[in-house]
C-alpha positions in Angstrom: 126.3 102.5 54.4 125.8 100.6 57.5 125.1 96.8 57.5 122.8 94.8 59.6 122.2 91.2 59.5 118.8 89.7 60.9 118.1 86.0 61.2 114.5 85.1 61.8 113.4 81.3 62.6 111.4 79.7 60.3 109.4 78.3 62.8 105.6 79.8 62.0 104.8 83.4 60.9 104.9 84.9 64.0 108.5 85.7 64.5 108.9 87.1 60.8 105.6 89.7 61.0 107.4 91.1 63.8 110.7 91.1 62.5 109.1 92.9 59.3 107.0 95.1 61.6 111.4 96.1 62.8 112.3 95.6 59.5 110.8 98.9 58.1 111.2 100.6 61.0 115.0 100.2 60.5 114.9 101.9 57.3 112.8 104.4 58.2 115.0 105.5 61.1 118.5 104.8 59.5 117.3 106.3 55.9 116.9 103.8 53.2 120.2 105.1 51.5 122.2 104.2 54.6 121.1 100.8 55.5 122.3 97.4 53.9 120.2 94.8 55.4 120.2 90.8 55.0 117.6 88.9 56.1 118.5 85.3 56.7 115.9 82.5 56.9 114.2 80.3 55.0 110.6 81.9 56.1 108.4 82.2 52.9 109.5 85.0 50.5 106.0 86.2 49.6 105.4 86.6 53.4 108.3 88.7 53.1 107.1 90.6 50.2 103.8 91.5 51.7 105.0 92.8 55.1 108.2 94.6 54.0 106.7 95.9 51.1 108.4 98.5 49.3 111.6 97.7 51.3 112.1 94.1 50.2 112.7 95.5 46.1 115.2 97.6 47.9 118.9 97.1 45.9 120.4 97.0 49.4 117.8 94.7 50.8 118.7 91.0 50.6 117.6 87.5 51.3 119.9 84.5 52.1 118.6 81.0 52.6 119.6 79.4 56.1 118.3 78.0 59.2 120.2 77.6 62.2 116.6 76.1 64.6 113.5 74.4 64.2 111.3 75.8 66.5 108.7 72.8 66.6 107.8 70.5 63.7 104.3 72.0 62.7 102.0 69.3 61.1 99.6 72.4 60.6 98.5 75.8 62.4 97.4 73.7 65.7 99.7 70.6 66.1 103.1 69.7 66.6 104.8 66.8 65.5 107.7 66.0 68.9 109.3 63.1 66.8 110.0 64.7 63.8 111.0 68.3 65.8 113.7 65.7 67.5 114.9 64.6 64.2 115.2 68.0 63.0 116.6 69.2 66.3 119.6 66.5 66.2 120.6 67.3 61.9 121.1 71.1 63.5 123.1 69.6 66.5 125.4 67.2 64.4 126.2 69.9 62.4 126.4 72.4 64.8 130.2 73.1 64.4 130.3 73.1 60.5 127.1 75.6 60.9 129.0 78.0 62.8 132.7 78.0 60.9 129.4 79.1 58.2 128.2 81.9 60.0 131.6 82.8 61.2 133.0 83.2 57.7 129.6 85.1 56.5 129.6 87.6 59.5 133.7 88.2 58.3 133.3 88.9 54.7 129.7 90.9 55.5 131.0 92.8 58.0 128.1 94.1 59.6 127.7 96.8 62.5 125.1 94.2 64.3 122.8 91.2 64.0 119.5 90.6 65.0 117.9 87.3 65.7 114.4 86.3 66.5 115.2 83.9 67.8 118.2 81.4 66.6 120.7 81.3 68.9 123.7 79.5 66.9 124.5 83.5 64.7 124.9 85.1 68.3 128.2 82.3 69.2 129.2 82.9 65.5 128.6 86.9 66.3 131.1 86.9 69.5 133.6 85.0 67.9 133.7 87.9 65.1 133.6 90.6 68.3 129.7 92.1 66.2 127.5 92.7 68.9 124.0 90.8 68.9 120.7 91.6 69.5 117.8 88.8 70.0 114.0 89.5 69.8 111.1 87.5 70.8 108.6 87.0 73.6 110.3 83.4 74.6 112.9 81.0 73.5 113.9 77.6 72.6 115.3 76.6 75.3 112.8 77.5 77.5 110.0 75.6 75.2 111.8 72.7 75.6 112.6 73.0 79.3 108.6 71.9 78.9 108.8 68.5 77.3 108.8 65.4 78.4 112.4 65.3 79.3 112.4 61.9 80.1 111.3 60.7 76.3 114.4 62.6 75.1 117.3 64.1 75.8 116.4 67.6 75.4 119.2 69.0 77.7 121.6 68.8 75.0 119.4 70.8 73.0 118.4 73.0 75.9 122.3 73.8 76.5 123.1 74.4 72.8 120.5 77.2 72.6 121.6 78.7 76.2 125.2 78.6 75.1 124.0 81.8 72.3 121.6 83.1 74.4 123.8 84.0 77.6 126.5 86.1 75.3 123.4 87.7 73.8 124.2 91.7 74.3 120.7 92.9 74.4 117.7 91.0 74.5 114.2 93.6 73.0 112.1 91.5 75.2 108.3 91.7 73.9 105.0 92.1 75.2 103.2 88.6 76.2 106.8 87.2 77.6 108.1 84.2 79.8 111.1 85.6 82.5 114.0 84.9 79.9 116.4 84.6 82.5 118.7 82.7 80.6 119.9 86.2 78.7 121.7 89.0 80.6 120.6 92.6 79.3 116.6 93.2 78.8 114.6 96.6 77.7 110.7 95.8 77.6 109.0 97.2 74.6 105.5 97.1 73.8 103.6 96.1 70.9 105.7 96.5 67.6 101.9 96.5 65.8 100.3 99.1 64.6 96.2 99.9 64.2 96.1 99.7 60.6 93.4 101.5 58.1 90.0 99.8 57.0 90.3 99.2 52.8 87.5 97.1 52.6 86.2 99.4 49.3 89.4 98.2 47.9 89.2 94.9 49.2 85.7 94.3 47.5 86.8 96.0 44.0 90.1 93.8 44.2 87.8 90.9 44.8 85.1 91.8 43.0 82.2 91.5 45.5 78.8 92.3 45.6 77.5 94.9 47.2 75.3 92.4 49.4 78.2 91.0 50.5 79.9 94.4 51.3 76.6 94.9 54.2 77.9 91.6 55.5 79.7 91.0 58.9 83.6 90.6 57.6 85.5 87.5 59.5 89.0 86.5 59.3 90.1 83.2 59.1 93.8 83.4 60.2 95.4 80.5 60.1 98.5 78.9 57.8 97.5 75.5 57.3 94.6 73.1 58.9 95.1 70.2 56.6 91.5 69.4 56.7 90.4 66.3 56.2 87.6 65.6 53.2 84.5 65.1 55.8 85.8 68.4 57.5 85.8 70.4 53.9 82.8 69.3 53.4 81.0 69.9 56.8 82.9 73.3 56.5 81.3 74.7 53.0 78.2 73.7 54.3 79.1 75.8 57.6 79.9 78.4 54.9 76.9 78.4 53.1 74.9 78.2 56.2 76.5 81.7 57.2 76.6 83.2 54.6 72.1 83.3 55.1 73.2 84.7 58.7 75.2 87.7 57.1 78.5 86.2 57.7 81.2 86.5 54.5 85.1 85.1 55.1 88.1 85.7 54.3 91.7 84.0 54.5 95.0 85.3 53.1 98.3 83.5 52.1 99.2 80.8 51.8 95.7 79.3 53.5 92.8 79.1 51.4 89.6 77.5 51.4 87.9 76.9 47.6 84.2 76.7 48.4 81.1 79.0 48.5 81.1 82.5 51.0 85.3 82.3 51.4 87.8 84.5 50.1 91.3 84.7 49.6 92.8 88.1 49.8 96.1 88.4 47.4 96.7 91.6 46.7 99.4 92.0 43.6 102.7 92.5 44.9 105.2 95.8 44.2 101.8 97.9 43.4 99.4 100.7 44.3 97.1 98.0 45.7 99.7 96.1 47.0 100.4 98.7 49.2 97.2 99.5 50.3 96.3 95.9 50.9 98.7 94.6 53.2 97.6 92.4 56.2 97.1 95.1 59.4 94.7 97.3 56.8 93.3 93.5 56.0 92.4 92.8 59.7 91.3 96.7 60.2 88.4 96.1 57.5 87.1 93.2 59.7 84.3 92.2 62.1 85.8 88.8 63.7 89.0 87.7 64.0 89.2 83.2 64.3 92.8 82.2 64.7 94.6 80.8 67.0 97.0 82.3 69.9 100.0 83.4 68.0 101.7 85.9 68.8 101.8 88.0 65.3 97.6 87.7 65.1 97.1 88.3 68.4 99.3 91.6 68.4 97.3 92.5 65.0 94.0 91.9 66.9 94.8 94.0 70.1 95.9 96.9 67.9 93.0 97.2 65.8 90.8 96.3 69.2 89.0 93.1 66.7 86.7 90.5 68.7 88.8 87.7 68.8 87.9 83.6 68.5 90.4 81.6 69.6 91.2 77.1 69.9 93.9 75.1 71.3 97.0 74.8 70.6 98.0 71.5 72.1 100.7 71.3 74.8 102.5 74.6 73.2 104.2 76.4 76.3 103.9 79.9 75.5 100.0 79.2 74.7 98.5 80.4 78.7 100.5 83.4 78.4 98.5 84.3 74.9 95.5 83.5 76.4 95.9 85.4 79.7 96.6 88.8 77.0 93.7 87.6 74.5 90.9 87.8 78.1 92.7 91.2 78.7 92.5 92.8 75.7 90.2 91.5 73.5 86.2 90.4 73.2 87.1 86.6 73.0 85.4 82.8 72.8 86.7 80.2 73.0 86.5 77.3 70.4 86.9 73.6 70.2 89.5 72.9 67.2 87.1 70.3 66.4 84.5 72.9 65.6 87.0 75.3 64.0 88.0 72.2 61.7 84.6 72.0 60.8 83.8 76.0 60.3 81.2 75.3 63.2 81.3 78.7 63.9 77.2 79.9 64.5 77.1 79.8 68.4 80.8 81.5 69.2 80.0 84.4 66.5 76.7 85.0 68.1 78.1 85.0 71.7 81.1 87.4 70.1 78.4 89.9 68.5 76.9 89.7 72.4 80.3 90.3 74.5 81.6 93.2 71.8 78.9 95.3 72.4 80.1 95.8 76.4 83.2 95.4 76.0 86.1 98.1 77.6 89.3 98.1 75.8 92.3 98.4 78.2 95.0 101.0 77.2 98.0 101.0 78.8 102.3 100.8 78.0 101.6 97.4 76.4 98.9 98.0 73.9 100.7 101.7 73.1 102.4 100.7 70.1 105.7 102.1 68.3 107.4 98.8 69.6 108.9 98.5 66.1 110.0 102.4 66.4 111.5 102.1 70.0 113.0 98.5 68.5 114.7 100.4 65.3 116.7 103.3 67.7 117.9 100.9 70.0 119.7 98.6 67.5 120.3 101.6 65.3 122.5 102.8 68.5 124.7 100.2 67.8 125.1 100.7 64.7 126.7 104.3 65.1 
């Protein structure tokens, strides 16, 4: 049995749906009875359980707790917080050299034929030093994020620099659709999207959730976000929103861990390990939708394109990677654009009306990018390595 080891940041959602979306391709390619596989994170387990499905009640699957970045400090699903990032930033950096005696003395007693990151950069040093090859994943990287703050307020170079010093011994980078240059990494195959379209289940949907059948004739939106931390005069401007909507034909829907308890709003939670757990997972969830309202990430964003879903999209504040998004969402997808303000408010009349308008003309673009089988392409080329 053949081990691999793959470290996701914990830094949003993002990074782990596509590392899932490789995940299962790993085990389909390699044969479940000949892969041992670790994830390492701290991402949330029940994301975990959802997008691996099956493969995360695996014996030879495994979860260990560790985080070796921080991304940037998300107060919510639309703002940073720089100052506690820093602080975060400089506990990794202090213990930067007891972190990777850790990882060295993992990787020895695991033993694995490769590791896989997405996109910490500390496991590929402790990788080399162990002579295990290692793969990164991901559309951009830390060091180039924050190449793009205010380098005078802090001293990001000795950040920048710590990330570089992994990425540059990096043997492979799978570089993804929607990317910056990455020049700081040696080796690069382009893939495209690791999504795939998934099926519509909204009959099982409405039976899981019990809906009416009134509700079933309505236009489906999704509200994709983690957390908005609204504020009680947004809640409460937002179920009226809801309400409102709901008269237009509009019904919503969220899934884990976001949630919204008032009238015309759903969470979807299918049970976990089960027939319907199966069914339901999160691309069949966006396939059974109207409207998508998120905003640019990268795992939403790939869901959207593959399952060709009009897309409403907000800021981001000063997020680097954020123009890049938005240059793929006007490509590929019917969009609007919101003001956070109004999505914090579930102000969302005028940009589903102009949506409903735009879809109806739209052309879809096809081409190597929106082709899929990312996560397939993705599974042979680290399974190469592991032979």
């Amino acid at each position: 049995m053949k081990k691999i080891i793959y470290y996701i940041t914990s830094h949003g959602f993002g990074h782990a749906v596509r590392s899932c979306d490789i995940i299962n391709a790993l085990f389909s390619v390699m044969g479940a009875e000949n892969l041992d596989l670790t994830v390492v994170s701290t991402i949330s387990t029940s994301l975990l359980q959802n997008r691996l499905v099956g493969n995360f009640y695996r014996n030879n699957f495994h979860l260990r707790q560790a985080s070796f970045d921080v991304g940037m400090y998300q107060l919510d699903s639309l703002r940073f917080d720089v100052g506690k990032t820093i602080i975060e930033l400089e506990n990794i950096y202090r213990a930067r050299e007891q972190l990777l005696q850790q990882e060295i003395s993992f990787l020895k007693a695991s033993s694995p034929a490769v590791i896989v990151t997405d996109i910490p950069s500390l496991p590929i040093v402790a990788a080399k030093k162990c002579d295990i090859p290692a793969i990164a994943v991901g559309n951009f990287s830390w060091d180039w994020i924050y190449q793009h703050q205010d380098l005078k307020q802090h001293n990001w170079k000795k950040y920048i620099d710590f990330f570089q010093d992994g990425y540059c011994k990096t043997n492979l980078l799978l570089r993804l659709p929607f990317a910056e240059e990455m020049a700081i990494f040696p080796n690069k195959i382009d893939l495209p999207l690791l999504s795939t379209p998934g099926v519509n289940k909204r009959e099982q949907i409405a039976a899981l959730l019990k809906l009416d059948q009134s509700i079933c004739k309505n236009k489906w939106v999704l509200i994709s976000f983690t957390d908005l931390q609204l504020i009680p005069k947004e809640l409460s401007a937002f179920a009226q929103n809801m309400s409102r909507l709901l008269d237009l034909g509009y019904t919503f829907f969220t899934t884990a861990p976001f949630e919204l308890h008032m009238p015309n709003v759903y969470k979807i939670a299918a049970p976990d390990n089960t027939t319907m757990g199966t069914e339901i997972i999160f691309k069949n969830i966006l396939a059974s939708m109207d409207v998508v309202i998120s905003k640019p990430g990268y795992g939403i964003l790939s869901e959207a394109i593959s399952n060709k879903k009009p897309f409403i999209y907000t800021d981001r504040m000063s997020f680097p990677e954020y123009p890049i998004l938005v240059s793929a969402i006007q490509k590929y997808l019917p969009q609007v654009y919101l003001e956070s303000t109004e999505i914090r408010c579930g102000d969302f009349e005028d940009a589903l009306k102009r949506i409903n308008s735009i879809n109806k003309d739209f052309i879809f673009t096809e081409d190597v990018t929106t082709k899929g089988n990312g996560d397939l392409i993705a599974a042979k080329i680290i399974n190469e390595f592991v032979l």
